[in-house]
C-alpha beads as a LAMMPS data file, in Angstrom:
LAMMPS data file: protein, C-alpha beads

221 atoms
220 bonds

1 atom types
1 bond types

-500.0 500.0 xlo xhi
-500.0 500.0 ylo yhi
-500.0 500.0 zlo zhi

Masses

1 110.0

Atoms # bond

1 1 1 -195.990 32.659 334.050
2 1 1 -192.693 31.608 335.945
3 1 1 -189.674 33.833 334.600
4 1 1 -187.232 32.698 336.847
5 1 1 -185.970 30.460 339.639
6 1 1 -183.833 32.421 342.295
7 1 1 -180.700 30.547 343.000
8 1 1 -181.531 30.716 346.666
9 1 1 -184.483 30.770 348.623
10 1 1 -186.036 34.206 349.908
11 1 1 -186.208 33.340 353.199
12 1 1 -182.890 32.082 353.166
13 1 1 -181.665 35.215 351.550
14 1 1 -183.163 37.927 353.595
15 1 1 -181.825 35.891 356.881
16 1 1 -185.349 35.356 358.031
17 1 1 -186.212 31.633 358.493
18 1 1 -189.062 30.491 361.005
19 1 1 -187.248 29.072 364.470
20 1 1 -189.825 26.447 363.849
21 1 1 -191.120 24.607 360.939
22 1 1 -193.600 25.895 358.670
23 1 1 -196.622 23.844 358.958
24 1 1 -199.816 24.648 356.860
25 1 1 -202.568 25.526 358.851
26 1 1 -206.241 24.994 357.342
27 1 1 -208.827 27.116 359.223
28 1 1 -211.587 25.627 360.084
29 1 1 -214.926 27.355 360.447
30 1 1 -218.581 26.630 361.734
31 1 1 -220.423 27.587 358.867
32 1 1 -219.757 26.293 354.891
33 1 1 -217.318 23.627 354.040
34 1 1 -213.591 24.533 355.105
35 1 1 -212.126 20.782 354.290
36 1 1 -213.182 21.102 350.630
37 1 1 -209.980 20.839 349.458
38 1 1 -208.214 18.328 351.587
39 1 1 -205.658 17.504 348.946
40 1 1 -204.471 21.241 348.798
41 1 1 -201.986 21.131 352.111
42 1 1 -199.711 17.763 350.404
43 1 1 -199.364 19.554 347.335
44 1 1 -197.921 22.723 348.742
45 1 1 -195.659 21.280 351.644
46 1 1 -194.476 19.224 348.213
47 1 1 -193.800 22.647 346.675
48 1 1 -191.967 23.807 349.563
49 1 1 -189.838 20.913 349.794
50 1 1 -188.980 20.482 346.444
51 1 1 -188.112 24.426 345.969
52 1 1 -186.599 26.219 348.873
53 1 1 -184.733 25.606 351.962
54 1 1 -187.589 26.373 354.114
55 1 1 -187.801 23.773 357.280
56 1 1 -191.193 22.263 356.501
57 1 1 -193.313 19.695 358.372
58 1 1 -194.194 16.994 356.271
59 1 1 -198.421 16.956 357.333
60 1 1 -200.640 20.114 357.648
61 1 1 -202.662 20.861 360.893
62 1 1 -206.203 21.958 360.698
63 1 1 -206.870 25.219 363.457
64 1 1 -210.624 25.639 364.176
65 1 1 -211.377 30.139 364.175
66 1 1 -212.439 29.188 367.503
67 1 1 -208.602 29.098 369.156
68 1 1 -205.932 30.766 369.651
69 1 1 -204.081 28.371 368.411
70 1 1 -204.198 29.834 365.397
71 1 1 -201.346 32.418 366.529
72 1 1 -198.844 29.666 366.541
73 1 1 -199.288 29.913 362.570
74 1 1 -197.842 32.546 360.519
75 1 1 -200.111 31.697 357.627
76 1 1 -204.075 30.513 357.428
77 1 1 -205.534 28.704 353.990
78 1 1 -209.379 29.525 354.119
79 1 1 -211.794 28.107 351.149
80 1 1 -215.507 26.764 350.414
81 1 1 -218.037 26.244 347.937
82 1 1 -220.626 27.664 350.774
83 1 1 -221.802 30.407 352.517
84 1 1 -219.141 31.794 355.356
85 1 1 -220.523 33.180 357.915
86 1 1 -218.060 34.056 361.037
87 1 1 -219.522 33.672 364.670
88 1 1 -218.533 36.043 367.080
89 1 1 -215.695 34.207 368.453
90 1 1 -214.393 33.571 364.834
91 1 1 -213.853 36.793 363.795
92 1 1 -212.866 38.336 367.369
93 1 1 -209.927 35.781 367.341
94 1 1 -209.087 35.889 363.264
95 1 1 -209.157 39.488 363.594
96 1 1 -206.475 39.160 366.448
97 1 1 -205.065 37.017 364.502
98 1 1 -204.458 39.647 361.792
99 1 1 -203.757 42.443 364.211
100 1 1 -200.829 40.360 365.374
101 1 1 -198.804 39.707 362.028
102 1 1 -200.445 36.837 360.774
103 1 1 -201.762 36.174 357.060
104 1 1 -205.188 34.899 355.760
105 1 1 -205.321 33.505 352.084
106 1 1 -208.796 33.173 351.088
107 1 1 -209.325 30.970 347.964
108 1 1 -213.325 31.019 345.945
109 1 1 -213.353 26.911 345.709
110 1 1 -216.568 28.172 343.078
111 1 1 -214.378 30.435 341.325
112 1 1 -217.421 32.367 340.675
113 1 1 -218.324 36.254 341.613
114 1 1 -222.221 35.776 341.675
115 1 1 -221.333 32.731 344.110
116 1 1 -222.369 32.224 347.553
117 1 1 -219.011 32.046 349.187
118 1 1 -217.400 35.021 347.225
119 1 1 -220.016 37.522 348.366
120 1 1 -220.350 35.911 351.628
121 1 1 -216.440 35.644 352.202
122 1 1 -215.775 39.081 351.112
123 1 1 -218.403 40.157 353.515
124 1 1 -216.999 38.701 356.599
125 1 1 -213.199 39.460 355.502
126 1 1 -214.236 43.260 355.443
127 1 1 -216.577 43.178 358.861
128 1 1 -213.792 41.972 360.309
129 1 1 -210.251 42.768 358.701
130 1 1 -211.549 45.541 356.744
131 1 1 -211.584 47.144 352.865
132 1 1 -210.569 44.401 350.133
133 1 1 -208.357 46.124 347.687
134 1 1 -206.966 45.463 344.174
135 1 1 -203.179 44.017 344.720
136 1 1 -201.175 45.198 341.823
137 1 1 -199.586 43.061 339.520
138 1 1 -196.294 44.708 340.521
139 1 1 -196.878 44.042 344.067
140 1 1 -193.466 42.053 346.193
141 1 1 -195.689 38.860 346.514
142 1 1 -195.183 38.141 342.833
143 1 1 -191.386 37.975 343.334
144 1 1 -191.008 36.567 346.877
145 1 1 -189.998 33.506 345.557
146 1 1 -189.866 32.576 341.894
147 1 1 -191.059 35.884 339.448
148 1 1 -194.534 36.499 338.213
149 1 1 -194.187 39.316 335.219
150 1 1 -198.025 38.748 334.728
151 1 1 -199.454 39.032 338.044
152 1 1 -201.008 35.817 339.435
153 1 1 -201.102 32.779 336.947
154 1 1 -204.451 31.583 335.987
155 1 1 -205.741 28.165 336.411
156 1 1 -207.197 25.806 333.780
157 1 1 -210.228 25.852 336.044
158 1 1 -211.494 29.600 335.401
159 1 1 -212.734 29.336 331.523
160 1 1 -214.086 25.495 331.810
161 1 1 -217.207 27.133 331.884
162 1 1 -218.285 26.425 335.520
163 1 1 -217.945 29.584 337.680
164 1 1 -217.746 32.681 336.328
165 1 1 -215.929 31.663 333.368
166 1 1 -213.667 34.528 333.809
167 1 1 -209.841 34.848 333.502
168 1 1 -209.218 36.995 336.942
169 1 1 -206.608 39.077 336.142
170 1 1 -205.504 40.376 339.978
171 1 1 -206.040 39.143 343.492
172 1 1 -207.273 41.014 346.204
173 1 1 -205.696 41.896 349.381
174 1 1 -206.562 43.654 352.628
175 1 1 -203.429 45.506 353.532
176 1 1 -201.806 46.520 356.692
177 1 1 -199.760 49.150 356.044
178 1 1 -197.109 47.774 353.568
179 1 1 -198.338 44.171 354.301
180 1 1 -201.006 41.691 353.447
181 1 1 -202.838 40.689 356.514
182 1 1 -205.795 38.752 353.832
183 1 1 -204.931 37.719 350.541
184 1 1 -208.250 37.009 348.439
185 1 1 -208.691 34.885 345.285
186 1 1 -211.292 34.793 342.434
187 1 1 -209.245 32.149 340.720
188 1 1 -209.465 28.647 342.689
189 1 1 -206.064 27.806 343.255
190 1 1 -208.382 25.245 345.846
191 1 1 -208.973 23.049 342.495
192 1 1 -205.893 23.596 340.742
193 1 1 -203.364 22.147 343.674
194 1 1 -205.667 19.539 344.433
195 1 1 -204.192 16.151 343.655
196 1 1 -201.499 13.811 344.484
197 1 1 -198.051 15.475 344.606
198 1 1 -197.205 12.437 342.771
199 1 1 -198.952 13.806 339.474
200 1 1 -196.702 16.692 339.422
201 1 1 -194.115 14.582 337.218
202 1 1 -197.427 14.675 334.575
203 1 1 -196.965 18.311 334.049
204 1 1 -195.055 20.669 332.242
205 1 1 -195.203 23.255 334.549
206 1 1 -195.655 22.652 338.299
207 1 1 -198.677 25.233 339.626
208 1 1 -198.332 24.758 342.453
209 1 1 -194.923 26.880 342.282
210 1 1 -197.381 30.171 343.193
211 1 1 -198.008 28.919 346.797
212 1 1 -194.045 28.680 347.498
213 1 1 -194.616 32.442 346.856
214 1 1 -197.243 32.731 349.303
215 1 1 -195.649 30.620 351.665
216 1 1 -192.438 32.671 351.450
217 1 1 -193.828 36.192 351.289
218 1 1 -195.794 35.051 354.930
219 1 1 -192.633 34.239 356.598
220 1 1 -190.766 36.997 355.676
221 1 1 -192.881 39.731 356.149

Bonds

1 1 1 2
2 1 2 3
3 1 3 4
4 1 4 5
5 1 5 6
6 1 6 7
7 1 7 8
8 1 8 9
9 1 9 10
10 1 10 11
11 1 11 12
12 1 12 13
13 1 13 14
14 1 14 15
15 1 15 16
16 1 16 17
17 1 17 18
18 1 18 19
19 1 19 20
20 1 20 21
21 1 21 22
22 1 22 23
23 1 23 24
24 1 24 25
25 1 25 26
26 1 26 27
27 1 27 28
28 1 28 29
29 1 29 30
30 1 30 31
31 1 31 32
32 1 32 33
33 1 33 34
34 1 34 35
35 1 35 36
36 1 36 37
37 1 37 38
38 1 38 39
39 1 39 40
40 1 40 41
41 1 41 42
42 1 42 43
43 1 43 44
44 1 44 45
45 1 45 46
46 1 46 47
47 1 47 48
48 1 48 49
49 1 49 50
50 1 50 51
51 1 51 52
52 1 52 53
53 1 53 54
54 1 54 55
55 1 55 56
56 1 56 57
57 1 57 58
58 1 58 59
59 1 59 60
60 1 60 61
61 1 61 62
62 1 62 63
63 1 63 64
64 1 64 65
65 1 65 66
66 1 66 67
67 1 67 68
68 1 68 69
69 1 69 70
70 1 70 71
71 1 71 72
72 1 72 73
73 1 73 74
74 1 74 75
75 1 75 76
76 1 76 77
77 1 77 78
78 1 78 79
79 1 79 80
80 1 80 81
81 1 81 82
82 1 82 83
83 1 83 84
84 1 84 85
85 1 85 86
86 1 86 87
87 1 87 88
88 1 88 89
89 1 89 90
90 1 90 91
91 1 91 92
92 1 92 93
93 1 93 94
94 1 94 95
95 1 95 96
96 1 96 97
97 1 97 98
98 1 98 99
99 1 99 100
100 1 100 101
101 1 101 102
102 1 102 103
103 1 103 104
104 1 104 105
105 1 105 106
106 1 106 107
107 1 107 108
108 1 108 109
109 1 109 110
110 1 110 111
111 1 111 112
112 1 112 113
113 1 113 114
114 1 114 115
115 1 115 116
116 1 116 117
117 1 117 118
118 1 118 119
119 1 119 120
120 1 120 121
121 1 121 122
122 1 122 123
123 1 123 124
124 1 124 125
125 1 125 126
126 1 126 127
127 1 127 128
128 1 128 129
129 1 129 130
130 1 130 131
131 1 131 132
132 1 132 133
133 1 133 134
134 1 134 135
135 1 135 136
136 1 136 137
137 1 137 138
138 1 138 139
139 1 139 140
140 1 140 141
141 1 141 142
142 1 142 143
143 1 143 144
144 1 144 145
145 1 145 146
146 1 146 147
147 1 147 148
148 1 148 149
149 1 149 150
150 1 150 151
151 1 151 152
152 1 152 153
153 1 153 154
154 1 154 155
155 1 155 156
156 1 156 157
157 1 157 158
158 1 158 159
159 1 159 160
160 1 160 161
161 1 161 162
162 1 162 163
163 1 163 164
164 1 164 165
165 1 165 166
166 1 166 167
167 1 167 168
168 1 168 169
169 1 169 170
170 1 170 171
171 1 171 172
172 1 172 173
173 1 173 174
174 1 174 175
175 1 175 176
176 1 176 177
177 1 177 178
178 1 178 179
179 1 179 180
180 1 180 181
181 1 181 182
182 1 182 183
183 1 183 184
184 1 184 185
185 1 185 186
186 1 186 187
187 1 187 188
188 1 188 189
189 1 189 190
190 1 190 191
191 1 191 192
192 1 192 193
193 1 193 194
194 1 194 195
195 1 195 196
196 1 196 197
197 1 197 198
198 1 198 199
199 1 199 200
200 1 200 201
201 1 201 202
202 1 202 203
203 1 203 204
204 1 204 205
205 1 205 206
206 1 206 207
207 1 207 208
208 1 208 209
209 1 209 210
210 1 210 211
211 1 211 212
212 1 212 213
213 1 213 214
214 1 214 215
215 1 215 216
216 1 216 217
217 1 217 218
218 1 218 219
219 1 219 220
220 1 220 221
């Protein structure tokens, strides 16, 4: 649950602000299906828009594993229903990728633990990034941005009984040093952002608000 709106953004507020604009980068892979979510980028360059003072462009890009293009991005939104299985040139340039500052967020589109991409996924995420650990609720992602007492906020989509049907009380993370080089989530965030920016006006709360935080935590780190 949102606490709190900071007054200003973090980026902003820490003096760090990207010399470029932040555009969201889908990564595209050779096995599964990476564009499952294609209404996912909108939504969030709408969050970052409407929140902070972040220089954002106004369309995403989508950056194939395959090129080093991908180091022109700060941040990478992976997700699937399917199996993900890296090639050899995939993870050789995602894990470069890592090495060099940048930051994975992995999303289970199935929102299931006995599913295909979430044991796949994690599989390939530790081959090639290495151990997925427990992020604590406490952790500096939670309050990059707007405040998270709880941890990460669930999504109507975890108990509609398709998945797991399981309220996933922490996100995963593979962490370099003090920083999150992959971010990993149980709780489809992939279904939840995914429709018109329009809708938003329909809501009470905007959920999209936890991707500013991701977002914002990426750039400043």
């Amino acid at each position: 649950m949102v606490a709190r709106r900071p007054t200003v953004s973090a980026a902003s507020a820490t003096g760090i602000l990207p010399r470029e604009p932040f555009v969201f980068a889908t990564a595209q892979y050779d096995s599964g299906d990476w564009d499952s979510a294609p209404l996912v980028p909108a939504n969030v360059i709408d969050a970052i828009a409407r929140y902070t003072t972040l220089p954002v462009a106004p369309q995403g890009v989508v950056v194939p594993l395959t090129s080093e293009v991908v180091f022109q991005y700060p941040l990478l939104y992976l997700t699937g229903h399917l199996p993900v299985r890296f090639t050899q040139h995939e993870g050789d340039v995602l894990r470069r990728y890592l090495q060099r500052g940048g930051m994975l967020f992995v999303d289970d589109h199935n929102h299931d633990v006995d599913g295909v991409f979430h044991n796949t996924a994690r599989e390939e995420i530790t081959r090639v990034a290495g151990k997925l650990v427990q992020l604590p609720n406490t952790h500096a992602l939670y309050r990059a941005f707007f405040v998270f007492d709880s941890g990460p906020p669930a999504t109507s989509h975890e108990m509609n009984g398709w998945g797991d049907n399981l309220v996933h009380e922490h996100l995963e993370a593979v962490m370099h040093g003090d920083r999150i080089a992959v971010l990993y989530s149980s709780k489809d965030y992939s279904s939840e952002w995914s429709y018109h920016p329009e809708n938003k006006r329909f809501q009470s709360v905007d959920n999209t608000k936890f991707a500013v935080n991701i977002v914002v935590y990426a750039l400043t780190q």
